[in-house]
C-alpha positions in Angstrom: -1.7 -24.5 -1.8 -3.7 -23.1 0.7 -6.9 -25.3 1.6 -8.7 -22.4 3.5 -9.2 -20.9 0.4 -10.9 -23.3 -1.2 -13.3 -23.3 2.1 -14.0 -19.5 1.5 -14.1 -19.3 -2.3 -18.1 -18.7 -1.9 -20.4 -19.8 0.7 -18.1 -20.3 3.8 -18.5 -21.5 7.4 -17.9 -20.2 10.3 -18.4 -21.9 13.5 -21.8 -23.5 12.2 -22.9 -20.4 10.5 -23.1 -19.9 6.5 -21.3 -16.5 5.7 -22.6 -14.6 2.9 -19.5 -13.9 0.8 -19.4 -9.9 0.9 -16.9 -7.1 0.6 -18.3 -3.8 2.0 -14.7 -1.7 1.0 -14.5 -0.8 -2.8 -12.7 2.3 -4.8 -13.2 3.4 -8.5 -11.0 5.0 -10.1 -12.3 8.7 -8.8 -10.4 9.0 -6.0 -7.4 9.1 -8.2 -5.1 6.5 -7.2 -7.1 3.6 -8.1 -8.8 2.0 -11.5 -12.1 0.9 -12.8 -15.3 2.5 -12.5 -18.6 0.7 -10.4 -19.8 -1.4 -13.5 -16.6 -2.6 -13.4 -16.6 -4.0 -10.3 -20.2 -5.2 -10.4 -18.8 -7.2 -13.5 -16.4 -9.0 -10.7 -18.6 -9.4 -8.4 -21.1 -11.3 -10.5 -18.5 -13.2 -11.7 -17.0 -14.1 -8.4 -20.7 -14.8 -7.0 -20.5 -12.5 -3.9 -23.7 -11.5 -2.5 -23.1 -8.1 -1.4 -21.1 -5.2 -2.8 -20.5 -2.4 -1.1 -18.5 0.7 -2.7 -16.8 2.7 -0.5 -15.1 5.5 -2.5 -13.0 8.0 -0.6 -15.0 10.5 0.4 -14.8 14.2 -0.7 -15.2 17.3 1.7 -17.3 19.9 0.4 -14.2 21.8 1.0 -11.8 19.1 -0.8 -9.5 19.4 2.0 -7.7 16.4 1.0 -5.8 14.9 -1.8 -6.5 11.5 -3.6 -9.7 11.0 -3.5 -13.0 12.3 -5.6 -14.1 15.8 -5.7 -16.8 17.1 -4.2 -18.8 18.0 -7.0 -17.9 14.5 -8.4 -20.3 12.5 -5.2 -23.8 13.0 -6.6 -22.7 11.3 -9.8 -20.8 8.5 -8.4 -24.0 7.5 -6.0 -26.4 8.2 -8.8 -24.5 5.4 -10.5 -24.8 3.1 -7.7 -28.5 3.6 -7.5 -29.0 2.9 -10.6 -26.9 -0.3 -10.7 -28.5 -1.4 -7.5 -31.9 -0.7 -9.3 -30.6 -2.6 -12.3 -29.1 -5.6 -10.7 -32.0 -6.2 -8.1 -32.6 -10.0 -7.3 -28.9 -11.0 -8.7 -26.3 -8.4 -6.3 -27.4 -6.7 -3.4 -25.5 -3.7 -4.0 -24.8 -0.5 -1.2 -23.7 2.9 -1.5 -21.1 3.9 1.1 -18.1 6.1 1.1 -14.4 5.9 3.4 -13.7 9.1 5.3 -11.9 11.0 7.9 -13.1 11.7 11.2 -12.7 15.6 11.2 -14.6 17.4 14.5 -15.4 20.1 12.7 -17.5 18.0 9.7 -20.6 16.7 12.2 -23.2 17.9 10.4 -21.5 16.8 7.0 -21.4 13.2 8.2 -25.3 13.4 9.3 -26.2 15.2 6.3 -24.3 11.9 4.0 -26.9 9.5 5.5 -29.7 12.1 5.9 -29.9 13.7 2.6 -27.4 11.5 0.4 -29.2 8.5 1.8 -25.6 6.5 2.2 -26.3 2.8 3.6 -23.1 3.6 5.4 -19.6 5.3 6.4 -16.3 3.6 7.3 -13.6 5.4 9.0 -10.4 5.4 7.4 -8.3 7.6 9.7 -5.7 8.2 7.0 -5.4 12.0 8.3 -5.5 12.6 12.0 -5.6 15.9 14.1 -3.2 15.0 17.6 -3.9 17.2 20.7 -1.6 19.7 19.7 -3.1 20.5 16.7 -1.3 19.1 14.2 -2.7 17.4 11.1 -0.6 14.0 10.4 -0.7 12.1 7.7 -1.1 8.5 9.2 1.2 6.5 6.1 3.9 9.2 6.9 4.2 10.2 10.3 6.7 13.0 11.9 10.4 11.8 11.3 11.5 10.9 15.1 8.1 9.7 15.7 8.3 7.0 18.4 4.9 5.0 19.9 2.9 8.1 21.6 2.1 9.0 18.5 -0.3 5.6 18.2 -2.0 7.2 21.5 -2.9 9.9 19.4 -4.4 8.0 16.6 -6.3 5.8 19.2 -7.7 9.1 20.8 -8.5 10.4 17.3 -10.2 6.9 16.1 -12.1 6.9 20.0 -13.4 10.4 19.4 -14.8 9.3 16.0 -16.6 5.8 17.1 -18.3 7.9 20.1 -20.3 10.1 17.4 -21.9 6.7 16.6 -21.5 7.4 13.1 -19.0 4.8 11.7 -20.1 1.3 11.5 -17.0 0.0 10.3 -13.6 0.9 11.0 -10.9 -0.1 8.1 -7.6 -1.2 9.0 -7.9 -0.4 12.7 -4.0 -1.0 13.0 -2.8 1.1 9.5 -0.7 3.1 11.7 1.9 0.3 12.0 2.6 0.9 8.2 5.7 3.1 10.1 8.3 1.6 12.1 6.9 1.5 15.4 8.3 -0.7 17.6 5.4 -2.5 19.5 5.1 -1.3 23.3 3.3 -0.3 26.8 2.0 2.7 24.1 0.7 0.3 21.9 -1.0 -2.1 24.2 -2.9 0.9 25.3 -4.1 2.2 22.3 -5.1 -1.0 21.3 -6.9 -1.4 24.2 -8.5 2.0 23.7 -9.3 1.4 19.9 -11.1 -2.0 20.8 -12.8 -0.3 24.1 -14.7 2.2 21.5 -15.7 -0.6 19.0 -17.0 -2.1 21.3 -18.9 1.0 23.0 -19.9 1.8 19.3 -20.9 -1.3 17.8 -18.4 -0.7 15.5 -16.9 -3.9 13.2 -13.5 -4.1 13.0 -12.0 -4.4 9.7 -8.9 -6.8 8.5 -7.9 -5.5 5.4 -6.6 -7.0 2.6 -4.6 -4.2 1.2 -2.0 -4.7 3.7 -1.1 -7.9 2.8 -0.8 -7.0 -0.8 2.0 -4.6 0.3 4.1 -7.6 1.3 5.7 -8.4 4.5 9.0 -6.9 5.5 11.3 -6.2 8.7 10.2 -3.8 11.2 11.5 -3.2 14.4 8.9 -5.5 16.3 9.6 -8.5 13.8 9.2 -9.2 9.6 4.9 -9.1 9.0 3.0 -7.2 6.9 2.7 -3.4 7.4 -1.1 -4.3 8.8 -3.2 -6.5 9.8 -0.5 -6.6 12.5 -0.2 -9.7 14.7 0.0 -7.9 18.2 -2.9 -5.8 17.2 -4.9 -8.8 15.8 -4.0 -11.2 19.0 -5.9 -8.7 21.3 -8.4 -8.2 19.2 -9.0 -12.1 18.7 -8.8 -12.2 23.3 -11.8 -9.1 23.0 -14.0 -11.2 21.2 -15.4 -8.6 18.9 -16.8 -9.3 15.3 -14.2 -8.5 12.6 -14.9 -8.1 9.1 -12.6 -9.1 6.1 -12.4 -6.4 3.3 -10.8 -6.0 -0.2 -9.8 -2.6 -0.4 -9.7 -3.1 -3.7 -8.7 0.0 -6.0 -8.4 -2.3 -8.8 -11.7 -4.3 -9.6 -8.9 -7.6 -10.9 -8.5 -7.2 -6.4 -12.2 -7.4 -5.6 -11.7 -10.9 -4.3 -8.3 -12.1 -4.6 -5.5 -14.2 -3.0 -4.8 -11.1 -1.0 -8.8 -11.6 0.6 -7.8 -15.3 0.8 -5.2 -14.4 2.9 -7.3 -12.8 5.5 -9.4 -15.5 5.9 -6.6 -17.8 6.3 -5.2 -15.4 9.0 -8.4 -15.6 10.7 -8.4 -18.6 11.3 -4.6 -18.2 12.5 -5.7 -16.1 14.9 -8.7 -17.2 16.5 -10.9 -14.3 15.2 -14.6 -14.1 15.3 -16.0 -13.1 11.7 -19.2 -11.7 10.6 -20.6 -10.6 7.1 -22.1 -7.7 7.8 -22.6 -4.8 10.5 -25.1 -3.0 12.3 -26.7 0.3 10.7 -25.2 3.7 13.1 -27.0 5.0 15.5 -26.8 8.9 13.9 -27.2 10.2 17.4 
C-alpha cells in the first residue's frame, strides 16, 4: 500500500501548487523495441485523465546511424499522426510532438532544422550513445569491459556539450550511466556536479525516469538500488534545487502511468525533490 499514490493518481500537490498530471516521454512501437502505436497511447491517456501527452519517439538520423529506433523516412508519418490526433482530440488532451535523441556534434543543423521545419514542440536528450574525447563511440548501457568511474566524466562532458547548444529542454535519465557497475566516487561527484551545473546554465529539467525502476533493483558495487534514478545522483540533485520532472518511458502504452510512475513520485518525496509539470521552450540559439 502506498498512500502517495493515491495523492498523485490525478491532480496532485506539490508544496501548494496543483500539478497537471503529464508525461512528456512516450515510444510507439517504431523504434523497434517497444509496442503500441500513438492512438494507442492517447486511448491511455484519456483513460488515465492526464492532461498532457507528449510522444517522444527515438529519433532517426537522416543517416540512421543508430539501431532501435524509427527510420528516417518513417518521421514525417509518425508526426503527421500526432498532428492529426492533436487536431482531433483538441479541448479533451493537449497532445505534443517531440522525439528522444543523441547529442551528436556533427548533427547541429539537423536538431535546428526538427523544430524549424518539422515544427517539434520539443527534444529530450537521451545520451544512450556518447562520443568520449578520444573518439570513441560508447554505447552508454554497455560500456568498455574494465571501465572504472572516468568514464562518467566523459558522459558528463558529452551531456554538458549538448545542454550548451540550448537545444534540449529536458534531459531523460540524467544518471542512466549507473545502469553499469560503477562504484560511486570523487569521479562521480564531479560529474554530477557538472551535469547539474549545465541544467542549470540551460534551463534544462531534469528527468526521473520511470523505466529504471521497472528494471528492478539489484546489488551494485555502491549498494542494492535500482540501475537509475540512483540515490547519490538524486541527493545532489534534491541539495541544487533544480526542477525535476517525472516521466514514463513508457514503450508499452499498459506503462503510460503505472506503479513504476507511482514510484517516482513516491521517491520524490523521499528525496526532497522539487517537481514541476512542464518545461521551458529552448532557446534554439
Amino acid at each position: 500500500y502506498n498512500p502517495f499514490f493515491r495523492v498523485y493518481t490525478h491532480y496532485h500537490k506539490e508544496g501548494s501548487a496543483l500539478m497537471r498530471k503529464v508525461n512528456y516521454h512516450t515510444h510507439t512501437a517504431l523504434c523497434l523495441h517497444a509496442g503500441g502505436m500513438e492512438i494507442d497511447y492517447v486511448r491511455e491517456a484519456l483513460a488515465a485523465r492526464l492532461d498532457i501527452l507528449g510522444f517522444s519517439d527515438h529519433a532517426p538520423f537522416p543517416d540512421n546511424r543508430f539501431d532501435l529506433r524509427m527510420q528516417y523516412r518513417e518521421l514525417d508519418p509518425y508526426l503527421q499522426r500526432i498532428y492529426d490526433l492533436r487536431n482531433r482530440l483538441h479541448g479533451r488532451l493537449n497532445i505534443l510532438a517531440g522525439l528522444e535523441i543523441e547529442y551528436c556534434p556533427d548533427m547541429l543543423p539537423y536538431y535546428k532544422s526538427l523544430y524549424e521545419k518539422k515544427h517539434l514542440d520539443y527534444l529530450i536528450l537521451g545520451q544512450h550513445y556518447f562520443t568520449d574525447t578520444s573518439g570513441r563511440l560508447i554505447n552508454t548501457f554497455r560500456c568498455p569491459e574494465g571501465a572504472d568511474s572516468s568514464l562518467v566524466i566523459e558522459y558528463a562532458l558529452s551531456v554538458h556539450k549538448a545542454l550548451a547548444t540550448g537545444l534540449f529542454p529536458i534531459l531523460a535519465h540524467p544518471d542512466v550511466i549507473f545502469v553499469n557497475d560503477l562504484a560511486w566516487d570523487e569521479n562521480c561527484e564531479k560529474a554530477t556536479e557538472l551535469i547539474l551545473r549545465s541544467a542549470r546554465e540551460a534551463g534544462t529539467v531534469l528527468e526521473l525516469n520511470a523505466n529504471g525502476v521497472r528494471r528492478g533493483k539489484r546489488k551494485f558495487s555502491d549498494g542494492v538500488r535500482y540501475p537509475y534514478p540512483h540515490p547519490f545522483f538524486w541527493k545532489k540533485v534534491s541539495e541544487s534545487g533544480l526542477p525535476v520532472l517525472i516521466n514514463s518511458d513508457c514503450h508499452d502504452p499498459s506503462l503510460l502511468w503505472d506503479d513504476a510512475v507511482a514510484e517516482c513520485y513516491w521517491l520524490a518525496r523521499q528525496w526532497g525533490l522539487h517537481l514541476t509539470d512542464g518545461f521551458s521552450p529552448c532557446s534554439r540559439s
